[in-house]
C-alpha positions in Angstrom: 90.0 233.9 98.7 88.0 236.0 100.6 85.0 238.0 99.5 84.8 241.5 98.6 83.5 243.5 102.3 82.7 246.4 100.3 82.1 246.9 96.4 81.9 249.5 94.6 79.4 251.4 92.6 78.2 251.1 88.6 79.7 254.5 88.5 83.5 253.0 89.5 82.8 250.4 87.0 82.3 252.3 83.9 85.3 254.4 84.5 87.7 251.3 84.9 86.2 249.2 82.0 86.4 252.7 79.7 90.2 253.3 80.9 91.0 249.3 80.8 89.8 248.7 77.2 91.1 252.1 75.8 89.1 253.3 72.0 91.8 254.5 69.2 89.4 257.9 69.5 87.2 259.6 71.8 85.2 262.7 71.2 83.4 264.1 74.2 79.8 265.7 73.1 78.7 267.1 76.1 78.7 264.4 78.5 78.7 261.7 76.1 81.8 260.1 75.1 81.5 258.7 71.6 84.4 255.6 71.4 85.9 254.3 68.4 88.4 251.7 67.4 87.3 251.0 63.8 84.6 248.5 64.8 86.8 246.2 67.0 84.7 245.3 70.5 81.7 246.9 71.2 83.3 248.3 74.1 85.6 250.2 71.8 82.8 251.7 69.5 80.1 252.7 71.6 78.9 255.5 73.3 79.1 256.0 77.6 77.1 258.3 78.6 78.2 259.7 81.3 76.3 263.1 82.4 72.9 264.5 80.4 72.9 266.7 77.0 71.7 269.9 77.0 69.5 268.5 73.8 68.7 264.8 73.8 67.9 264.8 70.3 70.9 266.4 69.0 73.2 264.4 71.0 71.3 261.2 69.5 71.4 262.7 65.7 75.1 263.3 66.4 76.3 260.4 67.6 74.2 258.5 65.1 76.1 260.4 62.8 79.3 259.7 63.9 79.2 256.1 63.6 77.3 255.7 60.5 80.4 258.1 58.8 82.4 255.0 59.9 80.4 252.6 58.8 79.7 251.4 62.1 76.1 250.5 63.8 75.5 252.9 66.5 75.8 251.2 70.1 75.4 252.8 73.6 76.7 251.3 76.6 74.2 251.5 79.7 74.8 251.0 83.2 72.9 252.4 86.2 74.4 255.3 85.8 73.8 255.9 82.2 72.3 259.6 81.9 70.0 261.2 81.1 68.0 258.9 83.5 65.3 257.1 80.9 67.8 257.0 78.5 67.3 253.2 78.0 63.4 254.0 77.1 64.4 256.3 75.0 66.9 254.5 72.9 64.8 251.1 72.8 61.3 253.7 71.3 64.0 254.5 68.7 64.6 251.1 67.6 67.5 250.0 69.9 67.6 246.1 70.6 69.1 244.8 73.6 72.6 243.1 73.1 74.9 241.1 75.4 73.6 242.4 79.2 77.2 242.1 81.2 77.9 241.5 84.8 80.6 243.3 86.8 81.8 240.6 89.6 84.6 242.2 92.1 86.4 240.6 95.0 89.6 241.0 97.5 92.7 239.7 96.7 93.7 238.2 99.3 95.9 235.4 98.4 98.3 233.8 98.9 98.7 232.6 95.1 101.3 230.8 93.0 102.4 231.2 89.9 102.0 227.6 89.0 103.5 227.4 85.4 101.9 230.6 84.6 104.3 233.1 82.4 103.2 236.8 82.9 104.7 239.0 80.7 104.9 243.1 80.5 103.9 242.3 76.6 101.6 240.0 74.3 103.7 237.6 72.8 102.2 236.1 69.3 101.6 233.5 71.0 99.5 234.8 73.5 98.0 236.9 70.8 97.1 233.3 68.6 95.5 231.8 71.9 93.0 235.0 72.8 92.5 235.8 69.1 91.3 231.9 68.4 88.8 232.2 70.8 87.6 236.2 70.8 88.5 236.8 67.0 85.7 238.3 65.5 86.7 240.7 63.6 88.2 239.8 60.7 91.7 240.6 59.6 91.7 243.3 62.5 94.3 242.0 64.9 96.0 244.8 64.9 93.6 246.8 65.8 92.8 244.6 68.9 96.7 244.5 69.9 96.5 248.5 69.9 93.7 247.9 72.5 95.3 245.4 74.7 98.1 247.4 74.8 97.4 250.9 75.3 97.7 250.9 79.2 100.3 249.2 80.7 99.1 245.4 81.9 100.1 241.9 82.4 99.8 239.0 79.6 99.6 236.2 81.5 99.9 232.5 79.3 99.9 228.5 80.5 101.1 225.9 78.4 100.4 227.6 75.2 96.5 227.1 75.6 95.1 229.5 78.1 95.6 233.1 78.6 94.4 236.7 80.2 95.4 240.3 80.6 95.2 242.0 84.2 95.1 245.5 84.2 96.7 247.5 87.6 94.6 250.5 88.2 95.6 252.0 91.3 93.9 249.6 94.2 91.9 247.9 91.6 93.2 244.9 89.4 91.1 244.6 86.1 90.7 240.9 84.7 90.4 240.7 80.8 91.1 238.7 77.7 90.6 235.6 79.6 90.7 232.7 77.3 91.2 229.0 77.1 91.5 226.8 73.6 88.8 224.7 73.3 90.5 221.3 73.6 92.4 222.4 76.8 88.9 223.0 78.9 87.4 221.5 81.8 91.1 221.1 83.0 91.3 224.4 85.5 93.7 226.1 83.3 91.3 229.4 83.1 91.7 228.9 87.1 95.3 228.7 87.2 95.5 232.1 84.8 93.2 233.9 87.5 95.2 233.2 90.2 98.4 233.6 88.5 97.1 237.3 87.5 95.7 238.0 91.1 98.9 237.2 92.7 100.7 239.5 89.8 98.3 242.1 90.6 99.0 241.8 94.5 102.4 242.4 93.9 101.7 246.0 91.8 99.9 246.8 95.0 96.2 246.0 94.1 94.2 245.0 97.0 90.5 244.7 94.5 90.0 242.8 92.0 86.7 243.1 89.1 86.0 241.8 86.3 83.1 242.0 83.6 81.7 239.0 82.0 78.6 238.7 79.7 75.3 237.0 81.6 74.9 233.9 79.5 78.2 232.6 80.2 77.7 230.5 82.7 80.2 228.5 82.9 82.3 231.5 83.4 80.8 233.1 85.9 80.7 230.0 88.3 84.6 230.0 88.4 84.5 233.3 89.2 82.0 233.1 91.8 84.0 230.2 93.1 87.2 231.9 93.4 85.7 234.6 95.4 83.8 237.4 93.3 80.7 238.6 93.8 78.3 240.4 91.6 78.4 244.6 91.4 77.0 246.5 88.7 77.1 245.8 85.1 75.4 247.3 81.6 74.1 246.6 78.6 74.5 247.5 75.4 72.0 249.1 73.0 72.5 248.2 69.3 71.0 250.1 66.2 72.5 250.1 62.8 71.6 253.5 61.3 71.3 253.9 57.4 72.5 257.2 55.9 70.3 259.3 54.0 
Protein backbone atom coordinates (compact mmCIF):
# COMPACT_ATOMS: atom_id res chain seq x y z
CA UNK A 1 0.00 0.00 0.00
CA UNK A 2 1.09 3.15 -0.95
CA UNK A 3 1.09 6.34 0.93
CA UNK A 4 -1.41 9.08 0.80
CA UNK A 5 0.48 11.93 -1.93
CA UNK A 6 -1.94 14.43 -0.78
CA UNK A 7 -4.16 14.60 2.48
CA UNK A 8 -6.56 16.51 3.26
CA UNK A 9 -7.37 19.20 5.67
CA UNK A 10 -8.98 19.13 9.53
CA UNK A 11 -11.82 20.81 7.89
CA UNK A 12 -12.52 17.53 5.38
CA UNK A 13 -12.13 15.54 8.53
CA UNK A 14 -14.79 16.85 10.63
CA UNK A 15 -17.32 16.74 7.91
CA UNK A 16 -16.73 12.99 7.15
CA UNK A 17 -16.44 11.80 10.82
CA UNK A 18 -19.87 14.08 11.57
CA UNK A 19 -21.69 12.39 8.34
CA UNK A 20 -19.92 8.83 9.13
CA UNK A 21 -21.11 8.48 12.79
CA UNK A 22 -24.63 10.19 12.23
CA UNK A 23 -26.33 11.78 15.97
CA UNK A 24 -30.30 10.66 16.38
CA UNK A 25 -30.65 14.79 16.50
CA UNK A 26 -28.94 17.84 15.43
CA UNK A 27 -29.90 21.39 16.10
CA UNK A 28 -27.81 24.00 14.38
CA UNK A 29 -27.31 27.30 16.73
CA UNK A 30 -25.69 29.44 14.61
CA UNK A 31 -22.72 27.76 13.47
CA UNK A 32 -22.60 25.24 16.13
CA UNK A 33 -24.13 21.98 15.70
CA UNK A 34 -25.32 20.57 19.02
CA UNK A 35 -25.38 16.31 18.39
CA UNK A 36 -27.34 13.95 20.29
CA UNK A 37 -27.89 10.29 20.38
CA UNK A 38 -29.05 9.87 24.10
CA UNK A 39 -25.45 9.71 25.48
CA UNK A 40 -24.10 6.90 23.20
CA UNK A 41 -20.33 8.01 21.87
CA UNK A 42 -19.05 11.13 22.51
CA UNK A 43 -19.02 11.72 18.90
CA UNK A 44 -22.82 11.46 18.95
CA UNK A 45 -23.39 13.93 21.81
CA UNK A 46 -21.20 16.72 21.42
CA UNK A 47 -21.00 19.86 19.94
CA UNK A 48 -18.86 20.76 16.36
CA UNK A 49 -18.39 23.95 15.96
CA UNK A 50 -18.16 24.72 12.86
CA UNK A 51 -18.32 28.73 12.12
CA UNK A 52 -18.32 31.57 15.18
CA UNK A 53 -21.60 32.81 17.21
CA UNK A 54 -22.68 36.03 17.03
CA UNK A 55 -22.60 35.81 21.05
CA UNK A 56 -20.07 33.35 22.60
CA UNK A 57 -21.68 33.36 25.79
CA UNK A 58 -25.10 32.58 24.65
CA UNK A 59 -24.05 29.94 22.40
CA UNK A 60 -22.13 28.40 25.59
CA UNK A 61 -25.33 28.92 28.05
CA UNK A 62 -27.38 27.19 25.29
CA UNK A 63 -25.65 24.45 24.50
CA UNK A 64 -24.92 23.86 28.18
CA UNK A 65 -28.49 23.86 28.38
CA UNK A 66 -29.28 21.54 25.91
CA UNK A 67 -27.35 18.71 27.23
CA UNK A 68 -27.88 19.15 30.81
CA UNK A 69 -31.99 18.85 29.81
CA UNK A 70 -30.75 15.34 28.67
CA UNK A 71 -28.97 14.54 31.28
CA UNK A 72 -25.93 14.49 29.51
CA UNK A 73 -22.33 16.29 30.33
CA UNK A 74 -21.72 18.93 27.87
CA UNK A 75 -18.74 17.92 25.39
CA UNK A 76 -17.29 19.90 22.43
CA UNK A 77 -15.48 18.41 19.74
CA UNK A 78 -12.26 20.59 18.67
CA UNK A 79 -10.20 20.31 15.75
CA UNK A 80 -8.16 23.00 14.03
CA UNK A 81 -10.83 24.32 12.70
CA UNK A 82 -13.02 24.62 15.69
CA UNK A 83 -14.33 28.31 15.68
CA UNK A 84 -14.41 30.83 17.17
CA UNK A 85 -10.54 30.66 16.98
CA UNK A 86 -9.58 30.45 21.07
CA UNK A 87 -12.40 28.48 21.61
CA UNK A 88 -10.25 25.76 23.29
CA UNK A 89 -8.99 28.65 26.00
CA UNK A 90 -12.11 29.54 26.47
CA UNK A 91 -13.87 26.32 27.21
CA UNK A 92 -10.76 24.89 29.36
CA UNK A 93 -11.16 28.79 31.74
CA UNK A 94 -14.71 27.43 32.07
CA UNK A 95 -13.84 24.32 33.59
CA UNK A 96 -13.43 22.02 30.46
CA UNK A 97 -10.94 19.01 30.95
CA UNK A 98 -9.24 17.46 28.11
CA UNK A 99 -10.63 14.00 27.05
CA UNK A 100 -9.44 11.35 24.53
CA UNK A 101 -7.14 13.72 21.89
CA UNK A 102 -7.79 11.58 18.48
CA UNK A 103 -5.70 11.28 15.44
CA UNK A 104 -7.07 11.29 11.86
CA UNK A 105 -4.58 8.88 9.74
CA UNK A 106 -5.52 8.81 5.77
CA UNK A 107 -3.94 6.85 3.03
CA UNK A 108 -4.51 5.65 -0.85
CA UNK A 109 -6.02 2.60 -1.53
CA UNK A 110 -4.18 1.20 -3.74
CA UNK A 111 -4.47 -2.43 -3.46
CA UNK A 112 -4.59 -5.14 -4.75
CA UNK A 113 -6.40 -6.87 -1.67
CA UNK A 114 -8.21 -10.08 -0.89
CA UNK A 115 -10.91 -10.90 0.81
CA UNK A 116 -9.22 -13.59 2.79
CA UNK A 117 -12.08 -15.23 4.80
CA UNK A 118 -13.42 -11.91 5.41
CA UNK A 119 -17.54 -11.66 5.09
CA UNK A 120 -18.69 -8.07 4.28
CA UNK A 121 -22.12 -7.58 4.55
CA UNK A 122 -24.57 -4.54 3.46
CA UNK A 123 -25.96 -5.12 7.22
CA UNK A 124 -24.70 -5.88 11.02
CA UNK A 125 -25.46 -9.22 11.70
CA UNK A 126 -25.93 -9.99 15.71
CA UNK A 127 -23.12 -11.45 15.45
CA UNK A 128 -21.15 -8.74 14.30
CA UNK A 129 -23.11 -6.62 16.64
CA UNK A 130 -21.81 -9.20 19.86
CA UNK A 131 -18.08 -8.89 18.55
CA UNK A 132 -17.95 -4.80 18.34
CA UNK A 133 -20.30 -4.39 21.31
CA UNK A 134 -17.88 -6.83 23.66
CA UNK A 135 -15.19 -4.71 23.02
CA UNK A 136 -16.75 -0.84 22.51
CA UNK A 137 -19.85 -1.50 24.93
CA UNK A 138 -19.92 1.15 27.18
CA UNK A 139 -23.00 2.16 27.46
CA UNK A 140 -25.10 0.11 29.15
CA UNK A 141 -28.27 -1.55 27.82
CA UNK A 142 -28.04 0.95 24.78
CA UNK A 143 -27.30 -1.31 21.84
CA UNK A 144 -29.87 -0.12 20.15
CA UNK A 145 -29.07 3.03 20.18
CA UNK A 146 -25.57 2.25 18.83
CA UNK A 147 -27.06 -0.01 15.88
CA UNK A 148 -29.20 3.21 14.89
CA UNK A 149 -25.77 4.82 14.55
CA UNK A 150 -23.88 2.27 12.65
CA UNK A 151 -26.55 2.05 10.46
CA UNK A 152 -27.79 5.37 9.47
CA UNK A 153 -25.65 5.77 6.28
CA UNK A 154 -25.32 3.04 4.11
CA UNK A 155 -21.75 0.97 4.95
CA UNK A 156 -20.07 -2.30 4.98
CA UNK A 157 -19.94 -4.80 8.14
CA UNK A 158 -17.12 -6.53 7.54
CA UNK A 159 -16.53 -9.91 10.12
CA UNK A 160 -13.65 -12.89 10.32
CA UNK A 161 -14.11 -16.00 12.00
CA UNK A 162 -16.58 -14.63 14.44
CA UNK A 163 -13.81 -12.65 16.47
CA UNK A 164 -12.85 -9.55 14.55
CA UNK A 165 -14.85 -6.99 12.88
CA UNK A 166 -15.26 -3.22 11.30
CA UNK A 167 -17.57 -0.99 9.40
CA UNK A 168 -16.23 1.03 6.28
CA UNK A 169 -18.17 3.83 5.28
CA UNK A 170 -18.09 4.91 1.24
CA UNK A 171 -18.19 8.60 0.99
CA UNK A 172 -17.74 9.64 -2.39
CA UNK A 173 -13.75 9.22 -3.05
CA UNK A 174 -13.17 8.74 0.61
CA UNK A 175 -13.60 5.30 2.40
CA UNK A 176 -14.16 5.82 6.27
CA UNK A 177 -12.76 2.97 8.62
CA UNK A 178 -14.78 2.47 11.87
CA UNK A 179 -15.96 -0.01 14.48
CA UNK A 180 -12.84 -1.87 14.17
CA UNK A 181 -12.64 -4.52 16.76
CA UNK A 182 -10.96 -7.71 17.64
CA UNK A 183 -11.99 -10.19 20.83
CA UNK A 184 -9.54 -10.19 23.14
CA UNK A 185 -8.36 -13.81 22.97
CA UNK A 186 -8.12 -13.67 19.06
CA UNK A 187 -5.27 -10.75 19.16
CA UNK A 188 -1.79 -10.57 18.17
CA UNK A 189 -2.94 -13.00 15.30
CA UNK A 190 -3.42 -10.13 12.33
CA UNK A 191 -7.06 -10.60 12.14
CA UNK A 192 -7.63 -6.64 12.75
CA UNK A 193 -5.22 -6.60 9.56
CA UNK A 194 -7.06 -8.97 7.53
CA UNK A 195 -10.55 -6.78 8.39
CA UNK A 196 -8.64 -3.61 7.01
CA UNK A 197 -7.72 -4.96 3.94
CA UNK A 198 -10.81 -6.83 3.42
CA UNK A 199 -12.73 -3.32 3.89
CA UNK A 200 -10.14 -1.35 1.69
CA UNK A 201 -10.54 -3.69 -1.12
CA UNK A 202 -14.58 -3.43 -0.51
CA UNK A 203 -14.26 0.19 -0.54
CA UNK A 204 -12.14 0.09 -3.97
CA UNK A 205 -14.76 -1.63 -5.47
CA UNK A 206 -17.63 1.29 -4.43
CA UNK A 207 -15.10 3.53 -6.27
CA UNK A 208 -13.06 5.00 -3.21
CA UNK A 209 -9.62 5.84 -4.12
CA UNK A 210 -8.84 7.48 -0.04
CA UNK A 211 -9.03 6.02 2.77
CA UNK A 212 -9.04 7.80 6.75
CA UNK A 213 -9.66 6.78 9.70
CA UNK A 214 -9.74 8.29 13.36
CA UNK A 215 -8.21 6.57 16.25
CA UNK A 216 -7.65 7.90 19.86
CA UNK A 217 -3.61 8.84 20.63
CA UNK A 218 -2.97 6.28 23.40
CA UNK A 219 -3.69 3.42 21.38
CA UNK A 220 -0.67 2.45 20.29
CA UNK A 221 -0.90 -0.53 19.29
CA UNK A 222 -3.50 0.61 16.94
CA UNK A 223 -2.05 3.03 15.33
CA UNK A 224 1.18 1.07 14.33
CA UNK A 225 -0.95 -1.30 12.10
CA UNK A 226 -2.26 1.47 10.63
CA UNK A 227 0.88 3.24 10.02
CA UNK A 228 2.13 -0.08 8.78
CA UNK A 229 -0.47 -0.68 6.25
CA UNK A 230 0.05 2.71 4.77
CA UNK A 231 -1.70 5.69 6.67
CA UNK A 232 -0.23 8.60 7.65
CA UNK A 233 -1.16 11.13 10.19
CA UNK A 234 -3.74 14.34 9.10
CA UNK A 235 -5.66 16.23 11.45
CA UNK A 236 -7.48 15.12 14.48
CA UNK A 237 -9.46 16.84 17.74
CA UNK A 238 -10.10 16.56 20.97
CA UNK A 239 -12.73 16.56 22.97
CA UNK A 240 -13.60 19.01 25.82
CA UNK A 241 -15.74 17.49 28.70
CA UNK A 242 -17.73 19.42 31.41
CA UNK A 243 -20.65 17.99 33.31
CA UNK A 244 -22.97 20.99 33.97
CA UNK A 245 -25.32 20.91 37.06
CA UNK A 246 -28.77 22.54 36.63
CA UNK A 247 -29.80 25.23 38.80
Amino acid sequence: MTRCPTIPGPRDLDGLVAAAWPARSVQDIGGWLLRQADGVTKRANSVLPQSAPQDLDAALARAERFYTDLGLPTVFSLSDNARPEGLDGVLEARGYEVVDPTLGMVADIAGPYGRDGVVVADEPSPEWLDVWWSVDGRYDHQLPVATEILTGVPAGYASLDGVAVGRGVPQGEWLGIYAMAVAPEARRRGLGRRVLRALLGWGREQGCERAYLVVVERNAPARAMYAAEGFTESGGYHYRVKTVTAG
